[in-house]
Every structure is written in structure tokens, then in C-alpha cells.
DRENKOL-789244 format. One record per residue: residue in one letter; x, y, z of N, C-alpha, C, O in turn. Coordinates in nm, 3 decimals. Example, Ala and Ser with C-alpha at 12.3 -4.5 7.8 and 13.67 -1.06 7.14 Angstrom:
BEGIN
pt res->a; npx->1.319; npy->-0.569; npz->0.780; capx->1.230; capy->-0.450; capz->0.780; cpx->1.320; cpy->-0.330; cpz->0.780; opx->1.424; opy->-0.332; opz->0.846
pt res->s; npx->1.285; npy->-0.225; npz->0.708; capx->1.367; capy->-0.106; capz->0.714; cpx->1.290; cpy->0.003; cpz->0.787; opx->1.341; opy->0.114; opz->0.804
% end
This chain:
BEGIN
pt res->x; npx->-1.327; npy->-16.612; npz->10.900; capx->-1.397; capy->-16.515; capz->10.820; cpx->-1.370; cpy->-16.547; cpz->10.674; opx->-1.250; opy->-16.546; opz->10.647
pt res->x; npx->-1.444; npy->-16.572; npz->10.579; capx->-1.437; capy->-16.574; capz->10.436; cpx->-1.423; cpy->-16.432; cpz->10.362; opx->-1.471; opy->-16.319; opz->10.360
pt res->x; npx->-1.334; npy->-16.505; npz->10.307; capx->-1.283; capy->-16.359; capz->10.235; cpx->-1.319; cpy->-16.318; cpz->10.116; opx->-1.411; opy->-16.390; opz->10.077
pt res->x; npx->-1.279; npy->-16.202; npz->10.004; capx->-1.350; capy->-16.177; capz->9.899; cpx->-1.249; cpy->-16.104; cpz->9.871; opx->-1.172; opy->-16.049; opz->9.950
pt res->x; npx->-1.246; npy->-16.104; npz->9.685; capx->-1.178; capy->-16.040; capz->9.621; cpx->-1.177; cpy->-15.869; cpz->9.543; opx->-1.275; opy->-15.816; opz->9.491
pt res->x; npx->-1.075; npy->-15.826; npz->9.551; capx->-1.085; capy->-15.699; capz->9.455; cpx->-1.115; cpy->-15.744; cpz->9.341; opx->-1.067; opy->-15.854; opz->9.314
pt res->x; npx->-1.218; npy->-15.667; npz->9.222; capx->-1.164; capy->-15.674; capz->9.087; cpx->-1.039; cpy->-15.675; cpz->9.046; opx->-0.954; opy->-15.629; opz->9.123
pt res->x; npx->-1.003; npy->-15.719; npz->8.934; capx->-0.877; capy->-15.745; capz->8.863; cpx->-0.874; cpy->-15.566; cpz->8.820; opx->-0.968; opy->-15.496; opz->8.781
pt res->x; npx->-0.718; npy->-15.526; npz->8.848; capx->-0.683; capy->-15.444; capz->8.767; cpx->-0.600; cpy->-15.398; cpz->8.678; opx->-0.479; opy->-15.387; opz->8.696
pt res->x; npx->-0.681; npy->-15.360; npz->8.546; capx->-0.525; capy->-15.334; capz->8.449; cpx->-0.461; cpy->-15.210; cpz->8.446; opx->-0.535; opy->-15.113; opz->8.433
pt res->x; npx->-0.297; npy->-15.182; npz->8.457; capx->-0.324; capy->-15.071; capz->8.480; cpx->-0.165; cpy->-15.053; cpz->8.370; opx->-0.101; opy->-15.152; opz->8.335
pt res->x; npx->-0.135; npy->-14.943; npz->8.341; capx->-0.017; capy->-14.932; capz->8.260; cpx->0.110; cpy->-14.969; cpz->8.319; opx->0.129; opy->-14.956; opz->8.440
pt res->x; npx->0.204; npy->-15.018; npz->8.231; capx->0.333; capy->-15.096; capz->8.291; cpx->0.429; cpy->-15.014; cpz->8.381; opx->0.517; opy->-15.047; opz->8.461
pt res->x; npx->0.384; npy->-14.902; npz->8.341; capx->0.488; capy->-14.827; capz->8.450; cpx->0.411; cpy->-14.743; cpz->8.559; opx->0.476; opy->-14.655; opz->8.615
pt res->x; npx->0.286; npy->-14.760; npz->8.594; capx->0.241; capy->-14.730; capz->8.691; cpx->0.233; cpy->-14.869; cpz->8.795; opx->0.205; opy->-14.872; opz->8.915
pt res->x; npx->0.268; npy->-14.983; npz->8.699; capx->0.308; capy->-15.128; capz->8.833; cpx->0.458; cpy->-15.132; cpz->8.826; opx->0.499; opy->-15.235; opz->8.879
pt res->x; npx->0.540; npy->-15.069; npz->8.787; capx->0.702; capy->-15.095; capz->8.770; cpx->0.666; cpy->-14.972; cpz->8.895; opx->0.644; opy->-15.031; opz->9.001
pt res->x; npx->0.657; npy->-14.857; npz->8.907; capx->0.635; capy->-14.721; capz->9.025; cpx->0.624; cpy->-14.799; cpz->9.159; opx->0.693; opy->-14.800; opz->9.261
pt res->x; npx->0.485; npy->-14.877; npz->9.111; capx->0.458; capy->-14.920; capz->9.268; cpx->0.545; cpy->-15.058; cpz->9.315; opx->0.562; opy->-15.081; opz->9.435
pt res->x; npx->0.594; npy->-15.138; npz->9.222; capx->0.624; capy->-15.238; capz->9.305; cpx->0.822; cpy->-15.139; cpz->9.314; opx->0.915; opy->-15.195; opz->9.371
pt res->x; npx->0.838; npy->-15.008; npz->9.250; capx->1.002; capy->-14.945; capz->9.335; cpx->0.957; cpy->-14.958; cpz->9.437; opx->1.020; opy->-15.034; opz->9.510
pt res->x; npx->0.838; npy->-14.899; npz->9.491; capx->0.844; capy->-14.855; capz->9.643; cpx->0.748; cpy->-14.988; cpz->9.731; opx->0.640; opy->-14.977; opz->9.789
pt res->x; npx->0.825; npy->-15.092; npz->9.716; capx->0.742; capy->-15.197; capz->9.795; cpx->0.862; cpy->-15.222; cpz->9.917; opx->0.982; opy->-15.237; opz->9.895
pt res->x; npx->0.820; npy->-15.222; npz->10.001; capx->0.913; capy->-15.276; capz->10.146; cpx->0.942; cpy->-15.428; cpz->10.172; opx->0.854; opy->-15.513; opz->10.159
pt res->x; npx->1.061; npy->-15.456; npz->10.208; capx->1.102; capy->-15.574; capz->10.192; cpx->1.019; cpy->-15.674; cpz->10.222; opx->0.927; opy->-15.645; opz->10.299
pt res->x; npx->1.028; npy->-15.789; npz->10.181; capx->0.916; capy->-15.886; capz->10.185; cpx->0.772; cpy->-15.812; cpz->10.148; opx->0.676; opy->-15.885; opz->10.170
pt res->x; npx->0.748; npy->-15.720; npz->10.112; capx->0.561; capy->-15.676; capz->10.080; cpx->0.577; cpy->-15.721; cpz->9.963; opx->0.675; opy->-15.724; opz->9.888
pt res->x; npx->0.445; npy->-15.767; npz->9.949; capx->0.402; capy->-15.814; capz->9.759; cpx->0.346; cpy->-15.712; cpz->9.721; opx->0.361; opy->-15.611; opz->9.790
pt res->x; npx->0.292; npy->-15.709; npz->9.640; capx->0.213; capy->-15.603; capz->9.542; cpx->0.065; cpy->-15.619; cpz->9.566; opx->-0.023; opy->-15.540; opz->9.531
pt res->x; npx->0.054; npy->-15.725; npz->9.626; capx->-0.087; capy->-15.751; capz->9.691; cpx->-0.135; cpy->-15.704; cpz->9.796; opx->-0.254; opy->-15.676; opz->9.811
pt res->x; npx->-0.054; npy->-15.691; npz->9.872; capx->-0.060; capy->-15.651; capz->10.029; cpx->-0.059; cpy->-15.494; cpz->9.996; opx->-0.148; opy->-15.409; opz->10.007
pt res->x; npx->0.083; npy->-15.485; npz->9.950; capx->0.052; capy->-15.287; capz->9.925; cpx->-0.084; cpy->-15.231; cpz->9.830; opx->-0.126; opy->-15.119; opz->9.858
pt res->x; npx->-0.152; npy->-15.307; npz->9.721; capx->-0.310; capy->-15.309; capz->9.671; cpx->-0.368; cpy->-15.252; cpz->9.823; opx->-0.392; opy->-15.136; opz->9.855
pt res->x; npx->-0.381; npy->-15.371; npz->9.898; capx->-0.473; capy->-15.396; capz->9.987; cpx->-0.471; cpy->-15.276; cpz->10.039; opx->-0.567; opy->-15.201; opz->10.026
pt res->x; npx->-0.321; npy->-15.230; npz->10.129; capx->-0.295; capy->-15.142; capz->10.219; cpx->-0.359; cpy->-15.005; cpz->10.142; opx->-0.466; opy->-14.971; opz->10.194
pt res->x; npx->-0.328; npy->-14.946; npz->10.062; capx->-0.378; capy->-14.863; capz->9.959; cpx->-0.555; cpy->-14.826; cpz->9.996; opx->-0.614; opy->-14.732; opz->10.049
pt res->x; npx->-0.604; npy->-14.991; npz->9.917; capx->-0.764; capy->-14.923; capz->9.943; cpx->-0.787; cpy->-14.951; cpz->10.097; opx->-0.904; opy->-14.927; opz->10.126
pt res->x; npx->-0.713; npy->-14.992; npz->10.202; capx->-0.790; capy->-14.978; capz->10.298; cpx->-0.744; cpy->-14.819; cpz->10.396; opx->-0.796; opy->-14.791; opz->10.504
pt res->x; npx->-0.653; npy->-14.747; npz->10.335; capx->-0.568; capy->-14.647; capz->10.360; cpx->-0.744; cpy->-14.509; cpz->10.240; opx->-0.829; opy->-14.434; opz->10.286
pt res->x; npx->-0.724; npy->-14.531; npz->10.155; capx->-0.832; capy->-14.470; capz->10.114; cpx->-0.970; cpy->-14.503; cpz->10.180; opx->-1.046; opy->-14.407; opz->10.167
pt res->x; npx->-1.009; npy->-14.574; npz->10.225; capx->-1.110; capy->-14.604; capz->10.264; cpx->-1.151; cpy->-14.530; cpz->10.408; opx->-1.252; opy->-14.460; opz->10.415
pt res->x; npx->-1.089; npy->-14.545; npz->10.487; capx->-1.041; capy->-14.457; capz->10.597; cpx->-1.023; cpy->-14.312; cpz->10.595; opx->-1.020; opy->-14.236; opz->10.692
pt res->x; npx->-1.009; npy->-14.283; npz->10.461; capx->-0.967; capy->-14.152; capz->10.438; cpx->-1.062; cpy->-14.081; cpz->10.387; opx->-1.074; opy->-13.958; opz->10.393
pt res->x; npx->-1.131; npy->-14.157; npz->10.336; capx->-1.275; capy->-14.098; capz->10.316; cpx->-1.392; cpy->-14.066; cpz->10.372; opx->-1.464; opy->-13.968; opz->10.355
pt res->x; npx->-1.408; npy->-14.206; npz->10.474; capx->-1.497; capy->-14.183; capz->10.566; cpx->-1.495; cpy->-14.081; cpz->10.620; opx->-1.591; opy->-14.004; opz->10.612
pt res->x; npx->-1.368; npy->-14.049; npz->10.700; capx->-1.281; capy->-13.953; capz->10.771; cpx->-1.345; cpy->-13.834; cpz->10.731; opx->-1.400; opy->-13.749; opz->10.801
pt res->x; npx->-1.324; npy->-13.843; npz->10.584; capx->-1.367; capy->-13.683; capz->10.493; cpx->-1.521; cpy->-13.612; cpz->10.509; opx->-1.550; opy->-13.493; opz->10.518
pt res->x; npx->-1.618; npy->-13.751; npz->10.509; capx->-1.765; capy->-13.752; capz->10.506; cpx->-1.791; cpy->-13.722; cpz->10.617; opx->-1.892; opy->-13.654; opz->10.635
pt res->x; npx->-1.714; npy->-13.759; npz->10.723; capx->-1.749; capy->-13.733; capz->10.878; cpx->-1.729; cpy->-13.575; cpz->10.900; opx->-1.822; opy->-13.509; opz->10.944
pt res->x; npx->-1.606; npy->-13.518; npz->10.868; capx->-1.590; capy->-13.418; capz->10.897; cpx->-1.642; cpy->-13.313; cpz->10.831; opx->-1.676; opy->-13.213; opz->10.893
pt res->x; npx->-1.659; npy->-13.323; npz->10.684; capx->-1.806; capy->-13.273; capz->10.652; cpx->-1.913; cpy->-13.230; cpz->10.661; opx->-1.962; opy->-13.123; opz->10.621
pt res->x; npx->-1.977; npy->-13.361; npz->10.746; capx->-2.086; capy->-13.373; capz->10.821; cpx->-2.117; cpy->-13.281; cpz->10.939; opx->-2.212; opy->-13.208; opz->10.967
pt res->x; npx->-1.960; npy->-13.325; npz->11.016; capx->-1.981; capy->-13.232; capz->11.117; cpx->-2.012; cpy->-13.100; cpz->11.101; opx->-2.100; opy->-13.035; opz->11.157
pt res->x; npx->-1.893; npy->-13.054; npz->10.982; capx->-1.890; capy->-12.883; capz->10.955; cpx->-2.058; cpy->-12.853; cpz->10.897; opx->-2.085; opy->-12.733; opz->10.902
pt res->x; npx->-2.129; npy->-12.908; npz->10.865; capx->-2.225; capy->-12.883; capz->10.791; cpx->-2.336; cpy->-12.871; cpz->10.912; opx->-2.398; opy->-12.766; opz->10.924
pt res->x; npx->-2.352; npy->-12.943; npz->10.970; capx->-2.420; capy->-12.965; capz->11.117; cpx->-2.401; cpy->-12.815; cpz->11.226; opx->-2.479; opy->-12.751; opz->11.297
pt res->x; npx->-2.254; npy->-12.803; npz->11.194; capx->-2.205; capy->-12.696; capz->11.326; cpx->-2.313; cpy->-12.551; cpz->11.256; opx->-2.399; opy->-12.485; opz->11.314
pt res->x; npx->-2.256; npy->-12.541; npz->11.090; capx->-2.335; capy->-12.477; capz->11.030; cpx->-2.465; cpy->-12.450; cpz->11.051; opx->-2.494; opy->-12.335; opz->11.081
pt res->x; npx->-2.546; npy->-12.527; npz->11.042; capx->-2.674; capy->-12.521; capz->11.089; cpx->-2.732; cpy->-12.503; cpz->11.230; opx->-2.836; opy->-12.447; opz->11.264
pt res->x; npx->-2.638; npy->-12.563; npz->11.303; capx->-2.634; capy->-12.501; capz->11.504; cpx->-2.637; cpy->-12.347; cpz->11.499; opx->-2.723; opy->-12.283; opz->11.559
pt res->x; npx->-2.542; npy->-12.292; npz->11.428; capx->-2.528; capy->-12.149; capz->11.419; cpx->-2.617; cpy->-12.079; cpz->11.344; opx->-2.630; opy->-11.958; opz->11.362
pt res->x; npx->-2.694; npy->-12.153; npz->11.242; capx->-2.778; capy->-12.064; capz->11.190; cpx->-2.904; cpy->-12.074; cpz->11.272; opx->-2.990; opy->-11.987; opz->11.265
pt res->x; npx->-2.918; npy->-12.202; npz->11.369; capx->-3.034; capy->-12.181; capz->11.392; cpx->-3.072; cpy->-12.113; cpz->11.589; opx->-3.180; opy->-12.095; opz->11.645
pt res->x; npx->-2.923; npy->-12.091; npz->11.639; capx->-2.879; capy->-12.052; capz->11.743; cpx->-2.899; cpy->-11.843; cpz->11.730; opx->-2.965; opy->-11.752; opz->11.780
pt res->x; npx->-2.739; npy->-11.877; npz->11.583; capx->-2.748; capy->-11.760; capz->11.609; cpx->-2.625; cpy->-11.692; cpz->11.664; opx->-2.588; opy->-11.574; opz->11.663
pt res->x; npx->-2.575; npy->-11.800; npz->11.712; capx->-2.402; capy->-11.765; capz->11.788; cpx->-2.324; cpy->-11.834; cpz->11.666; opx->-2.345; opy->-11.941; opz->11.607
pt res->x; npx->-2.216; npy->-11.722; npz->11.649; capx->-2.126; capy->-11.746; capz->11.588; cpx->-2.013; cpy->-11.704; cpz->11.622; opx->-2.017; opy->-11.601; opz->11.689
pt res->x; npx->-1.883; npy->-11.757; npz->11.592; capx->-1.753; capy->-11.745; capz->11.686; cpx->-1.659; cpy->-11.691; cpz->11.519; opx->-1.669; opy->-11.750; opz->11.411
pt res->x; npx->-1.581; npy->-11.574; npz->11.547; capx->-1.468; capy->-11.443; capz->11.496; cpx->-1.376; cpy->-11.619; cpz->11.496; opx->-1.363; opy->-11.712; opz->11.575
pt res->x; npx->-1.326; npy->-11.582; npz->11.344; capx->-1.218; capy->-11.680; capz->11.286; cpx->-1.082; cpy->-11.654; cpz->11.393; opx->-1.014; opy->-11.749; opz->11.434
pt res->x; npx->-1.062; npy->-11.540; npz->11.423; capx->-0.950; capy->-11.476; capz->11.493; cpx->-0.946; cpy->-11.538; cpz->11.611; opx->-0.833; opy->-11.580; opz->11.631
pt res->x; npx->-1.039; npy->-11.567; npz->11.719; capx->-1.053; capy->-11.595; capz->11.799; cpx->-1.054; cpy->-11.761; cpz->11.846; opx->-1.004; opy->-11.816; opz->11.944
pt res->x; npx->-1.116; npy->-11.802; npz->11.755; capx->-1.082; capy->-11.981; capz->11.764; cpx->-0.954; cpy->-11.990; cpz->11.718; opx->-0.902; opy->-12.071; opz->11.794
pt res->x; npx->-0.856; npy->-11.949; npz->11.622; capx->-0.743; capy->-11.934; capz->11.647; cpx->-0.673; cpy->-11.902; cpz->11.761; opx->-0.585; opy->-11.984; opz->11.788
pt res->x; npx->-0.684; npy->-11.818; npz->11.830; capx->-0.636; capy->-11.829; capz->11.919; cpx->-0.673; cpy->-11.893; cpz->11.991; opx->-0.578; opy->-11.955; opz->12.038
pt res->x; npx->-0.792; npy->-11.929; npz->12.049; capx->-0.787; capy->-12.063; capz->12.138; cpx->-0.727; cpy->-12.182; cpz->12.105; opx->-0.651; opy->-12.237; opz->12.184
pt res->x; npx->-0.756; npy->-12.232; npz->11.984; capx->-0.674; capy->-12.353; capz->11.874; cpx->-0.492; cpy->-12.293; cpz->11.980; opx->-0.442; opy->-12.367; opz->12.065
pt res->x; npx->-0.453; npy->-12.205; npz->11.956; capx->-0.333; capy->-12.174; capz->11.940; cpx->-0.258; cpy->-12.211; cpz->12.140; opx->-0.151; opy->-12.263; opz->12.174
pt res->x; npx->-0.345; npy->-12.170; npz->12.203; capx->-0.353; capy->-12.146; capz->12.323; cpx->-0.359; cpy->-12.293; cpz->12.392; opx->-0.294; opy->-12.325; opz->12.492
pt res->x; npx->-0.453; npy->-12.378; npz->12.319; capx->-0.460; capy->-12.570; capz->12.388; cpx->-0.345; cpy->-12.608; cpz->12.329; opx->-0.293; opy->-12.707; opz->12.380
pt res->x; npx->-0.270; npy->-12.542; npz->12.202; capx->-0.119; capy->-12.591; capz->12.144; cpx->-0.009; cpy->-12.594; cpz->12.259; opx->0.070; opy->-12.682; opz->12.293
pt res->x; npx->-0.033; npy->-12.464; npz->12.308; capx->0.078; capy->-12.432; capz->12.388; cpx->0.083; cpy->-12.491; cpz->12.492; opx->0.185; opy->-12.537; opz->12.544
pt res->x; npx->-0.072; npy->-12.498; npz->12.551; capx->-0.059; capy->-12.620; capz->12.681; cpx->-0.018; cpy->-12.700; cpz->12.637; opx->0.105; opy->-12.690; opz->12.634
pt res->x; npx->-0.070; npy->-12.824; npz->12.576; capx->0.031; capy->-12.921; capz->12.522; cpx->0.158; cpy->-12.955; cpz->12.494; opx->0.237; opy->-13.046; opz->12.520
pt res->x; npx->0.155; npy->-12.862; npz->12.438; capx->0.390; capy->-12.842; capz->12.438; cpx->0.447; cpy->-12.799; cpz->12.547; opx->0.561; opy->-12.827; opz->12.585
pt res->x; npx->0.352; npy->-12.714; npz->12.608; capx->0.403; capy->-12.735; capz->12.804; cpx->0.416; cpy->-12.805; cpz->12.870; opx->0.506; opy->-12.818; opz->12.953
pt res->x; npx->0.289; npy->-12.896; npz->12.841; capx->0.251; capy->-13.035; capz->12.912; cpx->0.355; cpy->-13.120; cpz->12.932; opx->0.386; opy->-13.175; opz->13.037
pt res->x; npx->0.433; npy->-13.132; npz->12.773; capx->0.525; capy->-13.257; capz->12.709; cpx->0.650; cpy->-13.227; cpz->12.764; opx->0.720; opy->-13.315; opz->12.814
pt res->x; npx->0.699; npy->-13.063; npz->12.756; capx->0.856; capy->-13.027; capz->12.808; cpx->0.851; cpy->-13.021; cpz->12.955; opx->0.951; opy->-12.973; opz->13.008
pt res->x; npx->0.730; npy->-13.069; npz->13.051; capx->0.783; capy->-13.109; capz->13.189; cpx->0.839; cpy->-13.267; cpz->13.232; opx->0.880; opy->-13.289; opz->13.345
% end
């Protein structure tokens, strides 16, 4: 696969003295770059998706008509928790 570059970035001396404190042994400053935007990148999509969804569910309900008490999906939310932590302590 051919690869491609980030733009160059300039950035102030002590916002690259910050990042290369917290670099893990053997990581360059390149790799943690990388890890970074591909850690944002992911995180965004992520964001647009779920978005999407909420915006979508939105419109199911307006055009349904059913809508579900905040109180109540909490407690269901709360209720698949507990199975789960049941599940795990057998």
C-alpha cells in the first residue's frame, strides 16, 4: 500500500516538549502524531453516527408517535446492567 503524508506541523515549543513527556518507551513523536489523528478520527465518526442515529430515532417518534418516559429507559438501561453484573459474578 503507498502511503501519504500529514502536513507539516508547527506548533509551540512546549506543546512538543508536553507531548514528547508523555511518549512510551521506544514511541517517536511520529507514531504518537499518527496514533492521535487516527484516535480522533474514530472519534468522530463515532460522534456523526450517533447523531445520526439520535436524529433518525427522533423522527421515528415524531412520525409514529410513540414515545418512551426518560424514567423508564432508565430503568431498563439499569435493569440489562444488572443482568450483566449477574451474568459475570457466576
Amino acid at each position: 500500500m503507498k502511503t501519504a503524508s500529514l502536513p507539516s506541523l508547527r506548533v509551540d515549543p512546549e506543546l512538543r516538549a508536553a507531548a514528547e513527556s508523555v511518549l512510551k518507551e521506544g514511541e517517536t513523536l511520529s507514531a504518537f502524531v499518527e496514533t492521535s489523528v487516527k484516535q480522533q478520527v474514530h472519534y468522530r465518526k463515532t460522534q456523526a453516527e450517533f447523531i445520526a442515529r439520535g436524529l433518525a430515532s427522533r423522527e421515528e417518534a415524531k412520525r409514529t408517535g410513540e414515545y418512551y418516559d426518560a424514567d423508564e429507559v432508565h430503568a431498563e438501561l439499569r435493569a440489562m446492567l444488572e443482568a450483566k453484573r449477574a451474568e459475570r459474578g457466576r
